[in-house]
C-alpha positions as CSV (number, residue, x, y, z in Angstrom):
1,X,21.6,-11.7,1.4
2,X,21.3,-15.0,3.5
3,X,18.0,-17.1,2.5
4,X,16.7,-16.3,6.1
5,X,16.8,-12.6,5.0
6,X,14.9,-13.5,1.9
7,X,12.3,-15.4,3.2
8,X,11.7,-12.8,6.1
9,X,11.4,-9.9,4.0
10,X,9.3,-11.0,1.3
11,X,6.9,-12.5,3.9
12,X,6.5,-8.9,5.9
13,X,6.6,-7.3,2.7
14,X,3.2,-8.9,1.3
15,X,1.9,-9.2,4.3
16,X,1.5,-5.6,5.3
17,X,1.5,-4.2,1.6
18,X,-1.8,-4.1,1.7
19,X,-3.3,-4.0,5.6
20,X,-3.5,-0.8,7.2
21,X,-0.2,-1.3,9.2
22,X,3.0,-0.2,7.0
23,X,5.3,-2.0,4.6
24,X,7.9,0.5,4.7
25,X,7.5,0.6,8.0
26,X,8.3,-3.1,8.9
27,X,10.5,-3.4,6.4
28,X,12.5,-0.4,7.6
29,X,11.9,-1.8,11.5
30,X,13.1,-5.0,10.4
31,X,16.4,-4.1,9.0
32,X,17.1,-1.9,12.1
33,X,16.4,-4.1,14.7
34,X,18.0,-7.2,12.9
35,X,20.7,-5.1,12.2
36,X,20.3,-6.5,8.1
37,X,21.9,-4.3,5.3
38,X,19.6,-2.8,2.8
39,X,18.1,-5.9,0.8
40,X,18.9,-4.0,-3.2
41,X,17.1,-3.0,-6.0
42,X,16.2,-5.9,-7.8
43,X,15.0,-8.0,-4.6
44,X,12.5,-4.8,-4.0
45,X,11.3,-5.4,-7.6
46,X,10.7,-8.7,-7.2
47,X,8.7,-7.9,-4.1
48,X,6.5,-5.4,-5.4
49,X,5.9,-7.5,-8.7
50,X,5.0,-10.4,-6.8
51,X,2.3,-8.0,-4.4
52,X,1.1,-6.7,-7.8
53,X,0.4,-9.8,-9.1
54,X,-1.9,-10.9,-5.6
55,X,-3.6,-7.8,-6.7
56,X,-4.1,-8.3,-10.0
57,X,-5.7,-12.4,-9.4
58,X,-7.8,-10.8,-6.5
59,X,-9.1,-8.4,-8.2
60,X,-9.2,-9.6,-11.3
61,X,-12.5,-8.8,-12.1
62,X,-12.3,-5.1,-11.5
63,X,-9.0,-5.0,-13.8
64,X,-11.1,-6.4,-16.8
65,X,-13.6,-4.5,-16.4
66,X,-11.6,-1.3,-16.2
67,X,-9.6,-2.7,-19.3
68,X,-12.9,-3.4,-20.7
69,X,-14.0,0.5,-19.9
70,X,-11.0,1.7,-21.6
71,X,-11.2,-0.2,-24.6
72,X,-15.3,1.1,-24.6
73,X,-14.1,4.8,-23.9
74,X,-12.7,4.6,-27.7
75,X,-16.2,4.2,-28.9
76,X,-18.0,6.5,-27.0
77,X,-19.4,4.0,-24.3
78,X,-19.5,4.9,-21.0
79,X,-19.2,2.0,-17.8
80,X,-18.7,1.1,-14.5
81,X,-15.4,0.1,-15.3
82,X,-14.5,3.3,-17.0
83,X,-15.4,5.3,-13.9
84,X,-13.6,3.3,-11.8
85,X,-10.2,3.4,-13.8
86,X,-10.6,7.6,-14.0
87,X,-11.2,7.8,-10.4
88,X,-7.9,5.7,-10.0
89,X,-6.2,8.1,-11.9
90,X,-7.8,11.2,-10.4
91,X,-6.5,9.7,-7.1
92,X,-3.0,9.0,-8.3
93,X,-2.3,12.2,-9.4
94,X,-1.6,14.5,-6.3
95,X,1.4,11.8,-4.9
96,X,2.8,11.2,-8.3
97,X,3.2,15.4,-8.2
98,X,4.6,15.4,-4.5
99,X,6.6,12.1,-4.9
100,X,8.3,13.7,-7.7
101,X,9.7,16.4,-5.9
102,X,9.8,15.6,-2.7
103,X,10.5,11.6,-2.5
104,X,13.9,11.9,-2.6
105,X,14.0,14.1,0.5
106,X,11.3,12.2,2.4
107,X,12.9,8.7,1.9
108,X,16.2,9.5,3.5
109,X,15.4,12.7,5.8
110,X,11.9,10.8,7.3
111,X,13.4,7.4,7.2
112,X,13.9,6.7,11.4
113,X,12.8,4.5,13.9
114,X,11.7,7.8,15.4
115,X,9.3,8.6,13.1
116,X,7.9,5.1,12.3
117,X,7.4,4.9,15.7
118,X,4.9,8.3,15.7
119,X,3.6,7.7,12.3
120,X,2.3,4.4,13.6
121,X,0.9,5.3,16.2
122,X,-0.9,8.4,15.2
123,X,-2.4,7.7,11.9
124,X,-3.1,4.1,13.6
125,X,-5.6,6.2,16.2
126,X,-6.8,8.0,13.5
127,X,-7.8,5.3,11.4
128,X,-9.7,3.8,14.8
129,X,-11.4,7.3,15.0
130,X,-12.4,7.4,11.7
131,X,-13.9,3.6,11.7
132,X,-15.5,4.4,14.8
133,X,-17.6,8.0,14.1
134,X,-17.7,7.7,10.4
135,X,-21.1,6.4,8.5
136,X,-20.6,3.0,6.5
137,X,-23.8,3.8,3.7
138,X,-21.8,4.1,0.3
139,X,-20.3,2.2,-2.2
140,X,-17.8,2.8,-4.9
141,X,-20.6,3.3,-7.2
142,X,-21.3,6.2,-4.8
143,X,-18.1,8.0,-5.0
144,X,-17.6,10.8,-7.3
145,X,-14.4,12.6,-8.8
146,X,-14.2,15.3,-5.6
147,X,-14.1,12.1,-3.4
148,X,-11.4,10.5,-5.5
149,X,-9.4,13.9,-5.4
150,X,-9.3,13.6,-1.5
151,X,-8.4,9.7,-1.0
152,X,-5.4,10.9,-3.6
153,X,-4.5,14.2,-1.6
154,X,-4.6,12.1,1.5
155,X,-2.3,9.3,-0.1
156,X,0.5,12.1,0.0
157,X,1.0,11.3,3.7
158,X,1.6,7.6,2.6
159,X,5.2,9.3,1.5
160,X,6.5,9.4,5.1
161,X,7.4,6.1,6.7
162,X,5.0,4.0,8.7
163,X,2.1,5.9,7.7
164,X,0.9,3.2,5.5
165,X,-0.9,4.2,1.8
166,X,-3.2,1.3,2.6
167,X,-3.8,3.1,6.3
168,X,-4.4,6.8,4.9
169,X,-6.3,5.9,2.0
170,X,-8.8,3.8,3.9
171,X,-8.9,6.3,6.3
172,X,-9.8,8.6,4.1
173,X,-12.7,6.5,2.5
174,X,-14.2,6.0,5.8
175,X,-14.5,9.7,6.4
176,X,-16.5,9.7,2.9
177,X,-18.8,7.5,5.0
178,X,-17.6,4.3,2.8
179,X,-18.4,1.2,3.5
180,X,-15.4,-1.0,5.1
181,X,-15.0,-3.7,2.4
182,X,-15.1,-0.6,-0.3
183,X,-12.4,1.1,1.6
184,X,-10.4,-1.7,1.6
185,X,-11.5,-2.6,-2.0
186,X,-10.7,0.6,-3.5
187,X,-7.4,1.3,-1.5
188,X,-5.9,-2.1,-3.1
189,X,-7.0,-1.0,-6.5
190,X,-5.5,2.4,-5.9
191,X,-2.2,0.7,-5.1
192,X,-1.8,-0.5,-8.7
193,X,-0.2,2.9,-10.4
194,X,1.8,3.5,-6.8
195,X,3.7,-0.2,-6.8
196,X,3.9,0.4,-10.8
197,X,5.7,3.7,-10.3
198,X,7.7,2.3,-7.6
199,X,8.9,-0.9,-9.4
200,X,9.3,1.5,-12.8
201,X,12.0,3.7,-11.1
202,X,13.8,1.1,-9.1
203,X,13.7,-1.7,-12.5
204,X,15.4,2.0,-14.2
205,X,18.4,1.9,-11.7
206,X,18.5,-1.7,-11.8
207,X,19.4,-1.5,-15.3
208,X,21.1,1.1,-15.9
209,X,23.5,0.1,-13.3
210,X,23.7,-3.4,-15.3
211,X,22.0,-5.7,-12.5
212,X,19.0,-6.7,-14.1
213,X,20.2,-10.3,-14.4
214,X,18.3,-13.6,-13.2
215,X,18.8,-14.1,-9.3
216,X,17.6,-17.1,-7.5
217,X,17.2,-14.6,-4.6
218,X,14.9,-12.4,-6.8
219,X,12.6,-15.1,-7.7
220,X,12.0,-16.0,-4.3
221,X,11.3,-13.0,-3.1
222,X,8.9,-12.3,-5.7
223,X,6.6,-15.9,-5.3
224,X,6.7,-15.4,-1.1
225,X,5.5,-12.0,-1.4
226,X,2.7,-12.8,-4.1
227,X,1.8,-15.9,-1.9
228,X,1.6,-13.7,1.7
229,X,0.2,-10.4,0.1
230,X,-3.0,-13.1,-1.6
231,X,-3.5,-14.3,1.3
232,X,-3.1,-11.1,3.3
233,X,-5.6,-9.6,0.8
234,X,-7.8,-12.7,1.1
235,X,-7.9,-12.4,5.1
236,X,-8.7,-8.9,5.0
237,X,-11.5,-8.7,2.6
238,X,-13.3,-11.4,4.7
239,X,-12.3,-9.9,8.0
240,X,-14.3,-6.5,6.9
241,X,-17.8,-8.3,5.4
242,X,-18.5,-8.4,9.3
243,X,-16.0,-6.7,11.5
244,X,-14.0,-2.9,12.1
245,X,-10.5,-2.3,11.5
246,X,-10.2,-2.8,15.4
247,X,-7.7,-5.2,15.2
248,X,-5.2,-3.2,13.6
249,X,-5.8,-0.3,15.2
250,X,-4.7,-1.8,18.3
251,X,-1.7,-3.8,16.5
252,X,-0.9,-0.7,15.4
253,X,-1.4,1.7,18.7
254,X,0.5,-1.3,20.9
255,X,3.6,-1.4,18.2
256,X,3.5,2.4,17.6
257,X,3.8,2.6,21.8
258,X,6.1,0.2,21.9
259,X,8.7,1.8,19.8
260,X,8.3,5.2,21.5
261,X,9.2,3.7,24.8
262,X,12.3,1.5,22.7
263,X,13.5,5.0,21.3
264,X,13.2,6.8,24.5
265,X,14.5,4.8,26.8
């Protein structure tokens, strides 16, 4: 991999990870239309390890509490905290069950320009729909383990490229009449187990195929992305105190359009 490649990836990488628009989707565009060979393994840990850790200094507070929630579950207490990090796994469990037996299949049969190109574009509108009709009245102290349940059923469609986890799972908290910042808020937090998993699996290959070995390339990787995906995170959170998704909506209808008419043609 040249440094250009590097640098490029890891930025698109944690800047979309978390806004409504696709990682897999850019990344997957990127290497297309650049004509780039797959980046490897351990540069795609490094990646997600460095969005984790934007997460993580984000939203640090919600981490210790949830760790604090845990800890308090031993002794009988109940918190804030604890219901949080049970709705989290409520709403994990339903794509760690498909992904096991159907990511293989998705990742290479779904994985086209094609269908990046529809996915974008459709569950873009969608999201704009769902902004547009949907109530904004509750907060995460609102939700319940039902509504968990169906942000985590809804997260399945994250599996097919350029449908974006961040895009379906806010999509799906706005139709629970959520407010924006908590849609955002809780879809970032839900993405903790899902780049764990991911990282897990590909760190196993890594190693048993005997690569896990310092690589300059790796550690770059891993400080761009962290650096792009905090401030990604950052921008968002701030954008949705007073704004609509809107903006990416649109991104996302004018790239999803533009593809069709790139395939097509």
């Amino acid at each position: 991999m040249t440094l250009f490649h590097i640098v490029i990836l890891a930025i698109v990488q944690g800047i979309t990870e978390f806004l409504p628009i696709s990682a897999s989707g850019h990344t997957v565009l990127a290497s297309a239309l650049l004509g780039w060979p797959d980046q490897g393994p351990l540069v795609d840990v490094a990646v997600h390890a460095g969005t984790l850790l934007a997460v993580a200094v984000y939203f640090w507070r919600d981490l210790w509490e949830m760790l604090a929630g845990a800890a308090g579950a031993f002794a009988g207490r109940k918190s804030p905290g604890l219901r949080l990090l049970l709705f989290l796994v409520v709403a994990t469990i339903p794509v760690v069950v498909v992904g096991y037996f159907g990511l293989r299949y998705v990742s290479t049969a779904l994985r086209s320009v094609e269908v990046i190109a529809w996915t974008t574009l459709l569950f873009g509108l969608l999201l704009g729909i769902a902004d547009r009709l949907c109530m904004t009245v509750r907060r995460l102290e609102h939700m319940n383990h039902v509504g968990a349940l169906f942000v985590g059923v809804v997260q399945v469609l994250s599996l097919i490229p350029g449908t974006s986890r961040a895009g379906v799972t806010m999509t799906a908290c706005r139709l629970l009449g959520m407010e924006r910042r908590e849609a955002a808020r809780f879809s970032i937090l839900l993405s903790i187990p899902a780049i764990l998993g991911a990282a897990a699996l590909t760190g196993l290959d890594v190693y048993e195929s005997g690569g896990l070995a310092f690589r300059a390339n790796a550690v770059l990787a891993a400080a761009l992305s962290f650096a792009a995906a905090l401030a990604a995170i950052a921008f968002m959170m701030r954008w949705l105190t007073h704004a609509t998704f809107m903006p990416f909506v649109v991104y996302r209808a004018i790239l999803g359009a533009g593809l069709l008419y790139w395939v097509y043609s």
